[in-house]
Biopython code that builds the backbone (N, CA, C, O; Angstrom):
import numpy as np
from Bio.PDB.StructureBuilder import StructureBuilder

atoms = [
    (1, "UNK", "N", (-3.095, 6.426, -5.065)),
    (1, "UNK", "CA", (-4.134, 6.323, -6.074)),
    (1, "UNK", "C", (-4.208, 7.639, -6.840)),
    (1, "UNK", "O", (-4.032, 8.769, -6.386)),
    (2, "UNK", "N", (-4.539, 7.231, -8.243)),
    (2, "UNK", "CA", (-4.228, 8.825, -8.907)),
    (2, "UNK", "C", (-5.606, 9.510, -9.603)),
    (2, "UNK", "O", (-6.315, 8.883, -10.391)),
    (3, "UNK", "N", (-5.745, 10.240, -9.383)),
    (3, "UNK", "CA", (-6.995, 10.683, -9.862)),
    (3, "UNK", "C", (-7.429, 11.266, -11.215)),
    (3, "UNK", "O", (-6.738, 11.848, -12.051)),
    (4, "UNK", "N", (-8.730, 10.973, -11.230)),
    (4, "UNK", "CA", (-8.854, 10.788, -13.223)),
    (4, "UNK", "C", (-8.242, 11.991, -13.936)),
    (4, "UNK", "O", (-7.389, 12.101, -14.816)),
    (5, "UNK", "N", (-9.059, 12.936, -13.172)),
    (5, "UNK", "CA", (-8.032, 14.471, -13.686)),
    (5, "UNK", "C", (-6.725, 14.522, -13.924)),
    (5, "UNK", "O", (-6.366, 15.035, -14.984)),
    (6, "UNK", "N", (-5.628, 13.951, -12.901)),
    (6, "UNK", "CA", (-4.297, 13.353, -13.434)),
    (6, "UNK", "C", (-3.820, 12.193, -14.132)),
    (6, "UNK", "O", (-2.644, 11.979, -14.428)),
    (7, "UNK", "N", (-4.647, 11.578, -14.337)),
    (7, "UNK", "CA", (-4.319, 10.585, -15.432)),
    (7, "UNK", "C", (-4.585, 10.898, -16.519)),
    (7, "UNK", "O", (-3.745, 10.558, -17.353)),
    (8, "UNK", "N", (-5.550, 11.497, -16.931)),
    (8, "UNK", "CA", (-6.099, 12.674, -17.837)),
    (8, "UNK", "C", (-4.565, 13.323, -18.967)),
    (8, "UNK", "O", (-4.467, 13.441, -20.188)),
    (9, "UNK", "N", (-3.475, 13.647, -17.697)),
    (9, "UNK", "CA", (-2.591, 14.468, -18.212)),
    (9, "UNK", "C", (-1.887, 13.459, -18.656)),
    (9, "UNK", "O", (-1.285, 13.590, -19.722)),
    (10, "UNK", "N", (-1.829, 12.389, -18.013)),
    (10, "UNK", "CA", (-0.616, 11.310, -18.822)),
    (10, "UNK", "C", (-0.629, 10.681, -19.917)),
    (10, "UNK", "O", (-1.586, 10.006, -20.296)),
    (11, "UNK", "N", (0.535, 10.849, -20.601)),
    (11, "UNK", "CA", (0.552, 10.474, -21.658)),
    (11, "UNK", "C", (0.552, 8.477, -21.864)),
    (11, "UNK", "O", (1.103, 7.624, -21.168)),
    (12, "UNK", "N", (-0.444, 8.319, -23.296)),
    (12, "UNK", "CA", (-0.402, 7.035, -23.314)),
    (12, "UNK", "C", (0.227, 5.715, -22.958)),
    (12, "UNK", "O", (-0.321, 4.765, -22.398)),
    (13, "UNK", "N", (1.593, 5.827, -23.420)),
    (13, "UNK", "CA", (2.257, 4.873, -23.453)),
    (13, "UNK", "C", (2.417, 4.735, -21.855)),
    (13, "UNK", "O", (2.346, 3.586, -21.420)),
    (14, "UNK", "N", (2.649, 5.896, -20.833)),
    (14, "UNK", "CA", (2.976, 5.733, -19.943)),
    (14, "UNK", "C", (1.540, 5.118, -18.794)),
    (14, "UNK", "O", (1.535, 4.542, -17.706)),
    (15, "UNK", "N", (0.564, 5.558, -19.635)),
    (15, "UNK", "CA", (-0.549, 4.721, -18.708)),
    (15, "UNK", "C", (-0.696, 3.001, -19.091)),
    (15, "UNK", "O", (-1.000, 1.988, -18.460)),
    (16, "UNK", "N", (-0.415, 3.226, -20.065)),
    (16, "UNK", "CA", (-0.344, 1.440, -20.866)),
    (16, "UNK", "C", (0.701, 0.756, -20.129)),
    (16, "UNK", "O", (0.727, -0.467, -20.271)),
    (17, "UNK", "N", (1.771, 1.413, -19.190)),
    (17, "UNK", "CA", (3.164, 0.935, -18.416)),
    (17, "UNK", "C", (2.381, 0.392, -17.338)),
    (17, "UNK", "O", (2.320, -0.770, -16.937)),
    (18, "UNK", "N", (1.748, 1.510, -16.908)),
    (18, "UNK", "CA", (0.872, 1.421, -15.556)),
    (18, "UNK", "C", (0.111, 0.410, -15.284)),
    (18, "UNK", "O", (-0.001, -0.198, -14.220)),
    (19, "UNK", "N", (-0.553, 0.202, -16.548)),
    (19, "UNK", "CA", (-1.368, -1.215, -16.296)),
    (19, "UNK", "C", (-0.689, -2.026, -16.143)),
    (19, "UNK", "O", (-1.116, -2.790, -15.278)),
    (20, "UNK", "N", (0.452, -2.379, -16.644)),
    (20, "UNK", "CA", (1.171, -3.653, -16.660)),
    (20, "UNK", "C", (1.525, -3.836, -15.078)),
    (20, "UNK", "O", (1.265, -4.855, -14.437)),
    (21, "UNK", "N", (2.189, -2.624, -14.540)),
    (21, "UNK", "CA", (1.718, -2.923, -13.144)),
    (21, "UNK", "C", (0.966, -3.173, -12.385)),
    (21, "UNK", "O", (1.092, -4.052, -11.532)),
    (22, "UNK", "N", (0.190, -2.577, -12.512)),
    (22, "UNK", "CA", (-1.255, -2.920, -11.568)),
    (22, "UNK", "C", (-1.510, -4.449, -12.196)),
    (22, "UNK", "O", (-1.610, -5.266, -11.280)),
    (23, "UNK", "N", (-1.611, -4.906, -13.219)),
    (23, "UNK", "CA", (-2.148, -5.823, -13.222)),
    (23, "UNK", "C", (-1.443, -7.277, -12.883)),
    (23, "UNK", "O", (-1.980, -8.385, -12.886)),
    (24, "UNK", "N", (0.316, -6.831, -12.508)),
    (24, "UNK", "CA", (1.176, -7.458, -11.865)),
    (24, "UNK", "C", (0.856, -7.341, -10.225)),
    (24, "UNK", "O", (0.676, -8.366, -9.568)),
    (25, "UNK", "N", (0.800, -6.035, -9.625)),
    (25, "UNK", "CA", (-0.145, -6.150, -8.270)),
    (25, "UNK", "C", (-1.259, -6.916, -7.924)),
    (25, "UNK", "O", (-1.467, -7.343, -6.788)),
    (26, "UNK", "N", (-2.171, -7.141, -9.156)),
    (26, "UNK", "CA", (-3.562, -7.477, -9.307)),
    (26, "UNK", "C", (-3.126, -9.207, -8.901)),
    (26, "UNK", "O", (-3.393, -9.961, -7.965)),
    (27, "UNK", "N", (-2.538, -9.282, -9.828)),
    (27, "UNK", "CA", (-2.260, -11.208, -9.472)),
    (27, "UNK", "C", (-1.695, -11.447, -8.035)),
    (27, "UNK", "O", (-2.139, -12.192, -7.162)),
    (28, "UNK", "N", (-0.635, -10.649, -8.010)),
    (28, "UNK", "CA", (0.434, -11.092, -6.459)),
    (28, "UNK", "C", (-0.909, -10.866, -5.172)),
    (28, "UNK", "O", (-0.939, -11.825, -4.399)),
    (29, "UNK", "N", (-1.839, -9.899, -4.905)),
    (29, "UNK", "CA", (-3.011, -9.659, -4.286)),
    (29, "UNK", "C", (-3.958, -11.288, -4.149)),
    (29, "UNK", "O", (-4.268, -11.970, -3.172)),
    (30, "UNK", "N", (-4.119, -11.398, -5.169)),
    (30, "UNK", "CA", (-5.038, -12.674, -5.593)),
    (30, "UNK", "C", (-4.515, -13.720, -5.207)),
    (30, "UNK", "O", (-5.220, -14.600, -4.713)),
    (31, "UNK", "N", (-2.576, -13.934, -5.400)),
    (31, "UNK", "CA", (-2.234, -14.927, -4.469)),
    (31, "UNK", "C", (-2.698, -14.945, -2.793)),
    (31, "UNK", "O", (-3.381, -15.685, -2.083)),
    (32, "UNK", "N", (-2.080, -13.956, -2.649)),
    (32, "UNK", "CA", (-1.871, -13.906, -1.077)),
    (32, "UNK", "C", (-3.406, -13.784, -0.668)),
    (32, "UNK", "O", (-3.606, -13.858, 0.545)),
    (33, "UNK", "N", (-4.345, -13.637, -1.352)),
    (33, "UNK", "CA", (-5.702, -13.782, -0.699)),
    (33, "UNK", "C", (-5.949, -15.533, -0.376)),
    (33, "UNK", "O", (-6.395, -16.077, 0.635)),
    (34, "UNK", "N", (-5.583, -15.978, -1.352)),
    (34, "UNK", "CA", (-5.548, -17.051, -1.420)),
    (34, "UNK", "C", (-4.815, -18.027, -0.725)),
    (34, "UNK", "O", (-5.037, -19.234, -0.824)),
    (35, "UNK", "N", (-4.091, -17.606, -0.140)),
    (35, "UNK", "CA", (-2.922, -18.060, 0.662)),
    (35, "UNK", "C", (-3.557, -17.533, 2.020)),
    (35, "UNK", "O", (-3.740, -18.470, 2.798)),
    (36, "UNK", "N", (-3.844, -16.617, 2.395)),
    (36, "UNK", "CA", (-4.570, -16.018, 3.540)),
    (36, "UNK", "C", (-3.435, -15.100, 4.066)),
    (36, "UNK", "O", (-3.321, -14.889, 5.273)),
    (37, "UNK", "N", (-2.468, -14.472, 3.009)),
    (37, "UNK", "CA", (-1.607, -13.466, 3.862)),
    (37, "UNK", "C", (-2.010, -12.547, 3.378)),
    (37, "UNK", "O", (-1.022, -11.816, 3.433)),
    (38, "UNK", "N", (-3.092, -11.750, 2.712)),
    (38, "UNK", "CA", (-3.247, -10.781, 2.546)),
    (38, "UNK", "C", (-4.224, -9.908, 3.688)),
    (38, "UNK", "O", (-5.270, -10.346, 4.166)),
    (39, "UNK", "N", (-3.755, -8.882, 3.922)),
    (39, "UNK", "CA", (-4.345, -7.954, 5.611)),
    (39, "UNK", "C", (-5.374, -7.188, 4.527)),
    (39, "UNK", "O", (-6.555, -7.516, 4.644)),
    (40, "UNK", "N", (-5.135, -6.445, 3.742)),
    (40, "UNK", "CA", (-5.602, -5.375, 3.011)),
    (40, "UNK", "C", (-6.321, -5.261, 1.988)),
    (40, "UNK", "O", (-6.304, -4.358, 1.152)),
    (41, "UNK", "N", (-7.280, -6.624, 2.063)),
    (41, "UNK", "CA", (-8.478, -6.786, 1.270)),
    (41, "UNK", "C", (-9.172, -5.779, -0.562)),
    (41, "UNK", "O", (-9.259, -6.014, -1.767)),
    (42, "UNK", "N", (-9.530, -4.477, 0.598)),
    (42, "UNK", "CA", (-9.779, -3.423, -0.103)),
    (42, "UNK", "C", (-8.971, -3.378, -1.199)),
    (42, "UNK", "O", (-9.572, -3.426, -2.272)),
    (43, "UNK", "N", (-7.431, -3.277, -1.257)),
    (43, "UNK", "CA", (-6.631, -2.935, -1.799)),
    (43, "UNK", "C", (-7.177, -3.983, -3.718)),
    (43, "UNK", "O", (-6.962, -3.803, -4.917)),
    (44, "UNK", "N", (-7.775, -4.797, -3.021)),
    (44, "UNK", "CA", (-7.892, -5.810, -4.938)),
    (44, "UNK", "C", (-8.910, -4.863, -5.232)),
    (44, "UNK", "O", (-8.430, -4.135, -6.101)),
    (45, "UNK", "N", (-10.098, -4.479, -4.956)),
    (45, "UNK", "CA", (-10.808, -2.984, -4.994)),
    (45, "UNK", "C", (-10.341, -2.152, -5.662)),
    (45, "UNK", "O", (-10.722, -2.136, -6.833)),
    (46, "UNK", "N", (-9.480, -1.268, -5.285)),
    (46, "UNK", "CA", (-8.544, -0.481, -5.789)),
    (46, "UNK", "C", (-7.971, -0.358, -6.800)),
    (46, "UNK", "O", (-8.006, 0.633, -7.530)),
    (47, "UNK", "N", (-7.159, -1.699, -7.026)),
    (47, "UNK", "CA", (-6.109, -2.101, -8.223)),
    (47, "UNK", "C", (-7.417, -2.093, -9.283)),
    (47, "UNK", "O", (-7.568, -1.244, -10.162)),
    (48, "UNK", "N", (-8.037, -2.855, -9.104)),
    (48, "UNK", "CA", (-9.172, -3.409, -10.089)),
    (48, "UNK", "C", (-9.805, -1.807, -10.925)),
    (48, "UNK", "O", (-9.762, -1.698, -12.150)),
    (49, "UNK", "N", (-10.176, -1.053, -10.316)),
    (49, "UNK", "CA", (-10.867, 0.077, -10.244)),
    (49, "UNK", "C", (-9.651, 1.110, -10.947)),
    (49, "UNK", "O", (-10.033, 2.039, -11.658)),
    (50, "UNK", "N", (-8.489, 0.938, -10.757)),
    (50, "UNK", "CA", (-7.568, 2.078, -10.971)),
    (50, "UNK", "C", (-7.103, 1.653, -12.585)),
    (50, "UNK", "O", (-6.817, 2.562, -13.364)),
    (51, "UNK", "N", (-7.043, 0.098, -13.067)),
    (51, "UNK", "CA", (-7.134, -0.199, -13.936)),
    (51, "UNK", "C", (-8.464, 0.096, -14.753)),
    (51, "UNK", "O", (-8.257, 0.675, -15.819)),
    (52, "UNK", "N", (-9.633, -0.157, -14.494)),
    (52, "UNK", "CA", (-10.897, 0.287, -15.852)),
    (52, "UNK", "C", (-10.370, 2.293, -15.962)),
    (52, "UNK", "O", (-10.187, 2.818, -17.060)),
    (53, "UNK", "N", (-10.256, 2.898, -14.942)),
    (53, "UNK", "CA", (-10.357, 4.086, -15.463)),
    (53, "UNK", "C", (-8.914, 3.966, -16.301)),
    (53, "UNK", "O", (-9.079, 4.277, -17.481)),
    (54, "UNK", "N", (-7.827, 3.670, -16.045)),
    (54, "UNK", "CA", (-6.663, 3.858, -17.453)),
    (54, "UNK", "C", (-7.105, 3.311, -18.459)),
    (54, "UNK", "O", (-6.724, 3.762, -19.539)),
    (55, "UNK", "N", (-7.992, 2.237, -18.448)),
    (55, "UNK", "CA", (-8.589, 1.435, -19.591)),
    (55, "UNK", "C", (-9.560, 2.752, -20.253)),
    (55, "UNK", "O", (-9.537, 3.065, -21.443)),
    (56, "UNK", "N", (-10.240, 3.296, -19.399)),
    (56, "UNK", "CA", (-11.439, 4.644, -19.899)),
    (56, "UNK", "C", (-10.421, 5.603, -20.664)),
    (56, "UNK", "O", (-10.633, 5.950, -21.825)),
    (57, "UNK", "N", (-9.572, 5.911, -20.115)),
    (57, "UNK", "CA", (-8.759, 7.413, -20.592)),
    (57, "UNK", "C", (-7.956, 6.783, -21.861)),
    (57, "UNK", "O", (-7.608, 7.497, -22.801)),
    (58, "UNK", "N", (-7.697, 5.411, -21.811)),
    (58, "UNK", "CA", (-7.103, 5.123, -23.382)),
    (58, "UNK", "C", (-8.138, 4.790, -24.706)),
    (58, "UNK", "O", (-8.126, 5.063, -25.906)),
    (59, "UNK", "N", (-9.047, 4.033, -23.769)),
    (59, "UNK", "CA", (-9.800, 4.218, -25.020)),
    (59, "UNK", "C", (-10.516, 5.729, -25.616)),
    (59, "UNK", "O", (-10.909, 5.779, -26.782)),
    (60, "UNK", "N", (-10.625, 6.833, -24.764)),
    (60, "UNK", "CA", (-10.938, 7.570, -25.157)),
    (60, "UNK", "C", (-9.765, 8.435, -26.041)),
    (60, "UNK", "O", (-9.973, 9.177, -27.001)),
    (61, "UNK", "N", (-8.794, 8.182, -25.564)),
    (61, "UNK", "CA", (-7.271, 8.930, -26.399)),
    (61, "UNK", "C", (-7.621, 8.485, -27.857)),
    (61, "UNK", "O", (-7.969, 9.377, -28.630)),
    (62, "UNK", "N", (-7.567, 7.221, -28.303)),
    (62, "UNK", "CA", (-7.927, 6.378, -29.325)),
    (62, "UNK", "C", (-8.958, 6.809, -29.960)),
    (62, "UNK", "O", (-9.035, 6.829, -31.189)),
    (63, "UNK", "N", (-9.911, 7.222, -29.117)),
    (63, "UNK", "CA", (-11.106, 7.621, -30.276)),
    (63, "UNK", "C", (-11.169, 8.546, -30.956)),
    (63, "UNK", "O", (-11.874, 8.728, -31.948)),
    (64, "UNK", "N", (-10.255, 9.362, -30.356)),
    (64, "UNK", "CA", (-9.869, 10.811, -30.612)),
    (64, "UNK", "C", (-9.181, 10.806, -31.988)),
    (64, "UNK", "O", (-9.409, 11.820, -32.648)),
    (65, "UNK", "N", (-8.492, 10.006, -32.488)),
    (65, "UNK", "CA", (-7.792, 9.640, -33.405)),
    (65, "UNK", "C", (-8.522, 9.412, -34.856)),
    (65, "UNK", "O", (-7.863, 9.040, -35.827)),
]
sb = StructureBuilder()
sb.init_structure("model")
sb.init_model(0)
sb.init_chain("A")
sb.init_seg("    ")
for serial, (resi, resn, name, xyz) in enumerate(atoms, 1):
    if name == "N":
        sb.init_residue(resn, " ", resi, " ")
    sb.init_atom(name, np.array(xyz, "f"), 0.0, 1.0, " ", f" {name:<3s}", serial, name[0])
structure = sb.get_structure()
């Protein structure tokens, strides 16, 4: 998990990558909850949460503009 201060440093495009992952984690999570193979609950927590703050640090890049 990366912390806001270091996401801070990353550059846009590469946090806009990031989401696309997480939000590819975000679904495969949601299966397997659903399915009942997921152990690590917390973890949709996480994803969910690690996505609004890249969502925070881009829209703020943007405003900047």
């Amino acid at each position: 998990m990366d912390k806001f201060s270091e996401l801070l440093k990353t550059p846009v495009e590469d946090l806009k990558n990031k989401i696309t992952d997480l939000r590819k984690e975000s679904l495969n999570l949601r299966f397997q909850k659903s399915s009942g193979q997921l152990e690590k609950t917390a973890r949709i927590r996480i994803v969910r949460r690690q996505i609004a703050r890249i969502k925070t640090i881009i829209n703020k890049e943007v405003g900047k503009k």
